[in-house]
matplotlib code that plots the C-alpha trace (Angstrom):
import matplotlib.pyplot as plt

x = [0.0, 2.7, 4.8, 2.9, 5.7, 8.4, 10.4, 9.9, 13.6, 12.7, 9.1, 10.7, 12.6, 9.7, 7.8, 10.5, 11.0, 6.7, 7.3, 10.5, 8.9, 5.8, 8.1, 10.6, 7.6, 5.7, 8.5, 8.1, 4.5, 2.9, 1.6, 3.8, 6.9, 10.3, 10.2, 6.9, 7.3, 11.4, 12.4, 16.1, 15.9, 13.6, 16.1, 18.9, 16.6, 16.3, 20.3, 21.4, 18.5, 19.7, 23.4, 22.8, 20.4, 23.3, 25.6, 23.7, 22.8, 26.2, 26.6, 28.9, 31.9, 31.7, 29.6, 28.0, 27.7, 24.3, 22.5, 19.2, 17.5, 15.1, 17.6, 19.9, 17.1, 17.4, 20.8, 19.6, 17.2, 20.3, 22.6, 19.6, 19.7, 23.4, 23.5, 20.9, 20.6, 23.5, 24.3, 21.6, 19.2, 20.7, 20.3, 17.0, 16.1, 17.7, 16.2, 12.8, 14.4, 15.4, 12.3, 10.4, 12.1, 12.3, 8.8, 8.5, 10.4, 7.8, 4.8, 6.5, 7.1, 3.6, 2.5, 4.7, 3.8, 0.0, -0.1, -2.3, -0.8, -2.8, -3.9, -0.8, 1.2, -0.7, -0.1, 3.4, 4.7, 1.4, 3.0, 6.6, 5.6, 3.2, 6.9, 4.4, 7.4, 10.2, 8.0, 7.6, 11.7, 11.7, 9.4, 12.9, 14.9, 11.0, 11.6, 14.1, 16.1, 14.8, 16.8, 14.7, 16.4, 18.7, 16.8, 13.3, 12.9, 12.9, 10.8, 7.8, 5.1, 6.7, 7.1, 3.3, 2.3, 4.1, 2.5, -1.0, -0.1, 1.1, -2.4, -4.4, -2.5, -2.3, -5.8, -6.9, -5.0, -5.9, -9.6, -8.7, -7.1, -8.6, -10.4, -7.4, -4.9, -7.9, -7.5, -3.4, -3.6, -5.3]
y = [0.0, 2.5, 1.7, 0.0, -0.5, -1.4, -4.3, -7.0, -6.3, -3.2, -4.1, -6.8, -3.8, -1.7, -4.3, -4.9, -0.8, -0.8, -3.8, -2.7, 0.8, -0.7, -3.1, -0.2, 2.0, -0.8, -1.3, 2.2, 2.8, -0.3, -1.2, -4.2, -2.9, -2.8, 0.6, 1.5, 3.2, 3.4, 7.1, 6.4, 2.8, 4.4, 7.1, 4.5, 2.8, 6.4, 6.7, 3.5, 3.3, 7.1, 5.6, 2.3, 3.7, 6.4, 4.3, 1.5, 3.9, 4.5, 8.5, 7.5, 4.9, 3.5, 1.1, 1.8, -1.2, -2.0, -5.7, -5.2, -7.4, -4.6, -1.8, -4.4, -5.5, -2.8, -4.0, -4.9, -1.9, 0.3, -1.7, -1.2, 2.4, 2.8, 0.4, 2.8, 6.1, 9.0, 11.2, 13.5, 11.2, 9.1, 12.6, 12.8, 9.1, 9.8, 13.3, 11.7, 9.0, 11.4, 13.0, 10.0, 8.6, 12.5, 12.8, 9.1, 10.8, 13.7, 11.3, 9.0, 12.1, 13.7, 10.2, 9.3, 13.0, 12.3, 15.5, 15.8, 17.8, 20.1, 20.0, 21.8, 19.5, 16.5, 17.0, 17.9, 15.0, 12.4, 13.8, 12.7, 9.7, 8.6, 7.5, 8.6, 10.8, 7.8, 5.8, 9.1, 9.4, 5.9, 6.5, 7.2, 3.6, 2.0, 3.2, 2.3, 4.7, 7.4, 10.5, 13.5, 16.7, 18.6, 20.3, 18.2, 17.9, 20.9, 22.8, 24.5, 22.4, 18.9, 20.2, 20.9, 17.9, 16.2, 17.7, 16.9, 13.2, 12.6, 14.1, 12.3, 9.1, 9.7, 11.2, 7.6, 5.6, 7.2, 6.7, 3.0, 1.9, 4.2, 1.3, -0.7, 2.6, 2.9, -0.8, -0.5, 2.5, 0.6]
z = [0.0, 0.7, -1.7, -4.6, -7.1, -5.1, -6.0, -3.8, -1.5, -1.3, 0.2, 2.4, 3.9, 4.0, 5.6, 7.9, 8.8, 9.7, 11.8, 13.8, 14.8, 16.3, 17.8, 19.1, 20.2, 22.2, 24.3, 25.5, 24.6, 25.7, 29.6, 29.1, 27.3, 29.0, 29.8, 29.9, 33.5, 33.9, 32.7, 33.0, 31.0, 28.4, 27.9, 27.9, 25.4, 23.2, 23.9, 22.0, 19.3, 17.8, 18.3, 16.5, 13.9, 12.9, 12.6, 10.3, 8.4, 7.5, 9.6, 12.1, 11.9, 15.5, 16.7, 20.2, 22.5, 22.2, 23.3, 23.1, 20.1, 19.0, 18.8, 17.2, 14.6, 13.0, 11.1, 8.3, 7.6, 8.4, 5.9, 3.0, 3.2, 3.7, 0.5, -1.4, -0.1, -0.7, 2.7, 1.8, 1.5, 4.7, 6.9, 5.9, 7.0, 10.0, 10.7, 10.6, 12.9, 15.5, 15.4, 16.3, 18.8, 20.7, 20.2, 21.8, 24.7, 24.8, 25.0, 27.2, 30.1, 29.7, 30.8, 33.4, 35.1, 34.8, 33.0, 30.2, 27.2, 25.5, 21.8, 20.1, 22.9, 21.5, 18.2, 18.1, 20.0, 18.1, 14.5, 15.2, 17.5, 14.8, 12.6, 9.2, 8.2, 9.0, 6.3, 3.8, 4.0, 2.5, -1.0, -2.8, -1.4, -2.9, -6.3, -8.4, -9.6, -7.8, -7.0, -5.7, -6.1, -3.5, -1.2, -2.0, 1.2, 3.0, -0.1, 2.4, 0.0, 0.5, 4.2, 3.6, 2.1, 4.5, 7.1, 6.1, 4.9, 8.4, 10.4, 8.5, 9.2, 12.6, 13.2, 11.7, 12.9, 16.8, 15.8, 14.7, 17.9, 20.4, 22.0, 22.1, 23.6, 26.5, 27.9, 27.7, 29.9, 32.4]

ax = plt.figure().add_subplot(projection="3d")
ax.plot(x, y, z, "-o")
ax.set_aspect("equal")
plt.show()
């Protein structure tokens, strides 16, 4: 669906991307994730995800000590893009990455505080924690042969269409699972 003309390795790792961020986030998102409740684990957690990811990803030449099997799943995403994507295009990836993963942060604190954020709060951290735009930095490794221009990226109509792609995601995919996000709070 995302990528509809995607060779089939390229879907593998596309397939393989959507399942390691719901695996990631539900170890800090979910009531019976790892870190669910421990602030200094899940930043630990944070720590060595951005470390790893940069450095399969090809951004960084050392590897950081890292054991845990979901961070380290992500090896062979990291050695896709490093294979495919130029430094631009890596930064990018990894950008959106980042983002995600510090907006994971943000959720994870207005939780843990009992605090309830308000809208503009909400949104900000749901439209990086939702990891839409970690999938949207992927749509040139699914075509073949694709090389956006310098500086596609940060033109203020992608920014824009990014923007929009990424509520509506994430607006529907809250209304899918808002049942499901009730019970795991409890």
């Amino acid at each position: 669906m995302c990528w509809p003309f995607a060779s089939y390795d390229k879907t593998r790792i596309g397939t393989l991307l959507g399942l390691w961020l719901f695996a990631w986030d539900d170890e800090v998102d979910n009531l019976h994730g790892a870190v669910w409740g421990d602030w200094t684990a899940a930043q630990e957690y944070r720590e060595k995800t951005i470390a790893y990811v940069r450095y399969t990803v090809g951004l960084d030449s050392h590897c950081p000590e890292v054991t845990n099997r979901i961070i380290l799943g992500f090896k062979v995403i990291g050695d896709a893009i490093k294979d495919e994507y130029d430094t631009r295009q890596r930064l990018m990836f990894f950008k959106e990455m980042q983002f995600f993963i510090n907006m994971s942060e943000q959720e994870q604190k207005s939780r843990l505080s009992g605090r309830i954020p308000s809208l503009k709060e909400f949104w900000h951290s749901r439209l990086g924690s939702s990891a839409v735009t970690v999938c949207l930095a992927m749509n040139e490794f699914a075509w073949d042969g694709m090389k956006l221009p310098e500086g596609f990226g940060e033109d203020a109509d992608v920014r824009s269409i990014w923007h929009h792609t990424n509520t509506i995601i994430s607006a529907s995919n809250d209304l899918y699972s808002f049942k499901k996000e009730i019970v795991s709070t409890r």
